[in-house]
C-alpha positions as CSV (number, residue, x, y, z in Angstrom):
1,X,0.3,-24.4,-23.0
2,X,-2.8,-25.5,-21.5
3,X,-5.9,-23.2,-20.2
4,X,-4.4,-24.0,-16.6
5,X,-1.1,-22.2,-17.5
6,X,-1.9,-19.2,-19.4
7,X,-5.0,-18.3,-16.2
8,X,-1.7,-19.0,-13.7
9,X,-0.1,-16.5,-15.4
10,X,-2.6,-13.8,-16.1
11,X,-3.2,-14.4,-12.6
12,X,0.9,-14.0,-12.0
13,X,0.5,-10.8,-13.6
14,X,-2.3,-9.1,-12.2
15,X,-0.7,-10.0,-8.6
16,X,2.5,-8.0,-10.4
17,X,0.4,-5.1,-11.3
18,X,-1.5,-4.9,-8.2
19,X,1.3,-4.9,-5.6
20,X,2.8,-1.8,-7.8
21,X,-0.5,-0.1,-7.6
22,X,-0.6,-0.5,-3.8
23,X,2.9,0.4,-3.3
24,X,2.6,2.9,-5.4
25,X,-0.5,4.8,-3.5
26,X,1.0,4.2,-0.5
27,X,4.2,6.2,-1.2
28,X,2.4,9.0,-2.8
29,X,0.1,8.9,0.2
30,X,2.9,8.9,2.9
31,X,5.0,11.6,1.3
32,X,1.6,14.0,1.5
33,X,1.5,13.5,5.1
34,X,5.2,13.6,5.4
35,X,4.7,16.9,3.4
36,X,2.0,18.7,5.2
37,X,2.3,17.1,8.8
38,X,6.6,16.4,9.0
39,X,5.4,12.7,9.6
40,X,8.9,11.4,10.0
41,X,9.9,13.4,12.7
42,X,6.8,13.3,14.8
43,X,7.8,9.5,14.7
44,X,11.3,9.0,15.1
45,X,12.4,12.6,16.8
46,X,9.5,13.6,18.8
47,X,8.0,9.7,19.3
48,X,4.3,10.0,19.2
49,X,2.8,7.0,19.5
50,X,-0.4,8.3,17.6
51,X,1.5,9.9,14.5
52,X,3.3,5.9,14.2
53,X,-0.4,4.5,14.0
54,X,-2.1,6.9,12.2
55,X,0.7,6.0,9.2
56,X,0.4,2.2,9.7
57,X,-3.4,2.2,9.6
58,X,-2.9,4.3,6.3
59,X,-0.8,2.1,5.1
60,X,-3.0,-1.6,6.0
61,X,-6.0,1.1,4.5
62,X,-4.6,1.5,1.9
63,X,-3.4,-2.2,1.0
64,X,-7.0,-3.5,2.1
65,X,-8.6,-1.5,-0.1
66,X,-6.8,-2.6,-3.0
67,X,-7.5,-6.5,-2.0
68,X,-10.8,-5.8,-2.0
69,X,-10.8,-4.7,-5.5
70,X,-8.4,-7.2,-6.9
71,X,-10.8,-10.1,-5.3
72,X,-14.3,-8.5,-6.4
């Protein structure tokens, strides 16, 4: 294999290892606010508006942040 196939794949892979990361962080980092501030049902049950963006700006937060280190 040529130098053009083995950086695709390294590249492949550290896509791979990245998304788990994020995913990863983002889980551990909804479940503490589902923990501590009952997240879930602020959303569906009691539908605050605010609670549903707070936990999508964590999440994009969370996934930016990772970009930027994966890029830099």
């Amino acid at each position: 294999m040529g130098p053009e196939v083995d950086r695709f794949l390294v590249a492949i892979g550290s896509t791979l290892l990245w998304t788990f990361v994020s995913i990863l962080l983002v889980g551990i980092m909804f479940e503490l606010m589902e923990r501590r501030y009952h997240l879930l049902k602020e959303i569906f049950e009691e539908n605050s508006i605010a609670a549903a963006i707070l936990a999508g700006s964590m999440v994009l937060g969370i996934v930016y942040t990772v970009v930027q280190i994966v890029t830099h």
